[in-house]
C-alpha positions as CSV (number, residue, x, y, z in Angstrom):
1,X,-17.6,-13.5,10.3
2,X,-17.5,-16.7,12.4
3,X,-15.0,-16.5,15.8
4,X,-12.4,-18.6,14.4
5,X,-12.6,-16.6,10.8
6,X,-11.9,-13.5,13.0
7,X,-9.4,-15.2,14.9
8,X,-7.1,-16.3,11.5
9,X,-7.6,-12.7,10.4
10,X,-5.9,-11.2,13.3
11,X,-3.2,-14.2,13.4
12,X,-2.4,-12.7,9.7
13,X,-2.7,-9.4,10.7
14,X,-0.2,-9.8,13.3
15,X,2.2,-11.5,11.1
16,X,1.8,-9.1,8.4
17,X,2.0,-5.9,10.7
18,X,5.3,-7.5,12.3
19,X,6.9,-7.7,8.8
20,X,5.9,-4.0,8.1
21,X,7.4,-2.9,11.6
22,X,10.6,-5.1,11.2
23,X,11.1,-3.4,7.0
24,X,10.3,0.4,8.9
25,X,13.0,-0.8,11.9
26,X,15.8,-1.9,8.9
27,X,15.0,1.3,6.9
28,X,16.0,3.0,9.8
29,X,19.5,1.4,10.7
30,X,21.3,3.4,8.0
31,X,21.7,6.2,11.1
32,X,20.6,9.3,11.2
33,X,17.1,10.6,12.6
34,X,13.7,9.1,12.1
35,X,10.9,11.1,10.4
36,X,8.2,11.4,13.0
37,X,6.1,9.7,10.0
38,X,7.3,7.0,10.4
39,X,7.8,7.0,14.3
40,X,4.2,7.4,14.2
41,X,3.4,4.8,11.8
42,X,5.8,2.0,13.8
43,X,3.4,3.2,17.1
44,X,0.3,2.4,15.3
45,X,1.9,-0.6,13.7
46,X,2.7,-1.3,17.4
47,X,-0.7,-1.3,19.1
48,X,-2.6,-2.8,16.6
49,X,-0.1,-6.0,16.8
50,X,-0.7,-5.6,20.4
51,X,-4.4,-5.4,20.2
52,X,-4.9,-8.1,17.9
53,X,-2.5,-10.3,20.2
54,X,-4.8,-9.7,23.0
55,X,-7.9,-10.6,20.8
56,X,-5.9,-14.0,19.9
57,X,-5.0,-14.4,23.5
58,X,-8.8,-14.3,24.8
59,X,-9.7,-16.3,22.2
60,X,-7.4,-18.9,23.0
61,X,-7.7,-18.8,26.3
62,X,-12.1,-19.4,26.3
63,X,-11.1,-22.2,23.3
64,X,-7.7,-24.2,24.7
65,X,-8.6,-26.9,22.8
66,X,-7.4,-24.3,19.6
């Protein structure tokens, strides 16, 4: 996988992870207590957006002219 194939996959992964976190978040408005299921899975959702970002961000950062 080339550096800037890697890069698109964790732009998509990002966007795709957001969307999951944001349908767990609104599945979760209706009150009431959240499973610890799916408090977990919004955590992992959570750092893998955030790791990926940082991947992106380095990326970006050694290649400005991205």
């Amino acid at each position: 996988m080339t550096d800037e194939t890697e890069i698109e996959w964790h732009k998509r992964q990002i966007a795709g992870n957001r969307a999951a976190l944001e349908e767990l978040k609104a599945g979760n408005t209706a009150g009431g207590e959240v499973f610890p299921e799916t408090l977990s899975e919004m955590d992992r959702l959570k750092s893998q957006i955030a790791q990926s970002e940082l991947i992106v961000a380095a990326y970006e950062k050694k290649h400005p002219e991205v």
